[in-house]
C-alpha positions in Angstrom: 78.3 -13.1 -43.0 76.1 -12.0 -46.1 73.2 -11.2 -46.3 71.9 -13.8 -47.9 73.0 -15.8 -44.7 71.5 -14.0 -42.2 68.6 -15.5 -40.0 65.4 -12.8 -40.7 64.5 -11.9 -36.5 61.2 -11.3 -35.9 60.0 -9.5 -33.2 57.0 -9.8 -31.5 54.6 -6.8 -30.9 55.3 -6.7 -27.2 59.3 -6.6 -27.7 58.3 -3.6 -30.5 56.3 -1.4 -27.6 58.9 -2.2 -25.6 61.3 -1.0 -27.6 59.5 2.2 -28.8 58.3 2.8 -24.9 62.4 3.4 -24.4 62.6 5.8 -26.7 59.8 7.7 -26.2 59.0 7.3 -22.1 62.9 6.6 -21.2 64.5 9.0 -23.8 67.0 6.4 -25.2 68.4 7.9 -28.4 66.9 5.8 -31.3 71.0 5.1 -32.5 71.2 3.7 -28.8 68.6 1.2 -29.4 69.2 0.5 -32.7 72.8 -0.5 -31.4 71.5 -2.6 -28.9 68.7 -4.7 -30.8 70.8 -4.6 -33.8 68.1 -2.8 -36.1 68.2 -1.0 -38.5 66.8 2.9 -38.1 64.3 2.8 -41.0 62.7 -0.1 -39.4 62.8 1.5 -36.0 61.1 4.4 -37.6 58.4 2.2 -39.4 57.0 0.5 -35.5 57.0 4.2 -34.5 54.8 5.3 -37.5 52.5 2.1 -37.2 52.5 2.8 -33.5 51.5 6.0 -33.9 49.2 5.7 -37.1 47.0 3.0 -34.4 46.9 5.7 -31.5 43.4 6.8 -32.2 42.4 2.6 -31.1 44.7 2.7 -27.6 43.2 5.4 -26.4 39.8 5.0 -27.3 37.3 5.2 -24.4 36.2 1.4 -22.8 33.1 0.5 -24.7 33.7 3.3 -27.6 33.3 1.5 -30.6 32.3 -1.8 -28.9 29.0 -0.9 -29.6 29.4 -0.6 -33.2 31.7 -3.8 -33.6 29.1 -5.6 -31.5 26.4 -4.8 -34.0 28.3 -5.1 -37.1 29.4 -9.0 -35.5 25.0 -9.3 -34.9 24.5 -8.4 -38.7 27.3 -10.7 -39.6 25.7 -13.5 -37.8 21.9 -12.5 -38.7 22.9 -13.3 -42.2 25.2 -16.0 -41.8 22.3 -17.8 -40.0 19.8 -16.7 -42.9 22.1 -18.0 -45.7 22.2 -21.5 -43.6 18.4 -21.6 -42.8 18.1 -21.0 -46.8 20.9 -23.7 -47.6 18.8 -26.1 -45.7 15.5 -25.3 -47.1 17.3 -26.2 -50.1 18.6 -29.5 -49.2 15.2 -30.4 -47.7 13.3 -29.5 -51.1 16.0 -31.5 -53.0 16.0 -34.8 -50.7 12.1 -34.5 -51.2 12.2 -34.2 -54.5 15.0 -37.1 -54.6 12.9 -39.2 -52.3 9.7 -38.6 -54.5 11.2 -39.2 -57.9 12.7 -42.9 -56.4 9.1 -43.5 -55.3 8.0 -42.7 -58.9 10.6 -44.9 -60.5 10.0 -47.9 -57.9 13.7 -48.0 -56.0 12.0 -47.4 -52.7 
């Protein structure tokens, strides 16, 4: 079969750790693995980089950081909620301006 032909796998993030947790827990040469879940080594290579690039965030204490996201999600929703209380302060002024100016001209 081509390449062209072949069905792209995708794998999810639990089958990657669980292949990476065989090499690196289990010992099982990468070639092994690579064999078995018919990858290629440059891609095995690439979970283990990501994997290892993200290690700072698995082993971060409980609530390390929580704190910080916790407050950065508060801002976010401080000013989310001021841009909508102004949106509507907006619409108000318009309808009464709207409602005024049919008045004037005699529609209402």
């Amino acid at each position: 079969m081509s390449k062209r032909g072949r069905k792209r796998r995708n794998f999810s993030a639990a089958e990657k750790a669980t292949i990476l947790r065989r090499h690196l827990v289990d010992k099982v040469p990468v070639s092994d693995l690579c064999d078995e879940y018919k990858l290629q080594p440059g891609l095995f290579y690439l979970w283990q980089q990501q994997a290892l690039a993200n290690l700072e965030r698995a082993i971060e204490k409980p609530g390390n950081g929580e704190g910080e996201r916790q407050a950065a999600q508060e801002r976010k929703i401080a000013t989310l909620e001021a841009k909508l209380a102004k949106k509507d302060s907006i619409i108000a002024e318009i309808s009464e301006e709207y409602v005024a100016l049919k008045k004037e001209l005699g529609e209402l």
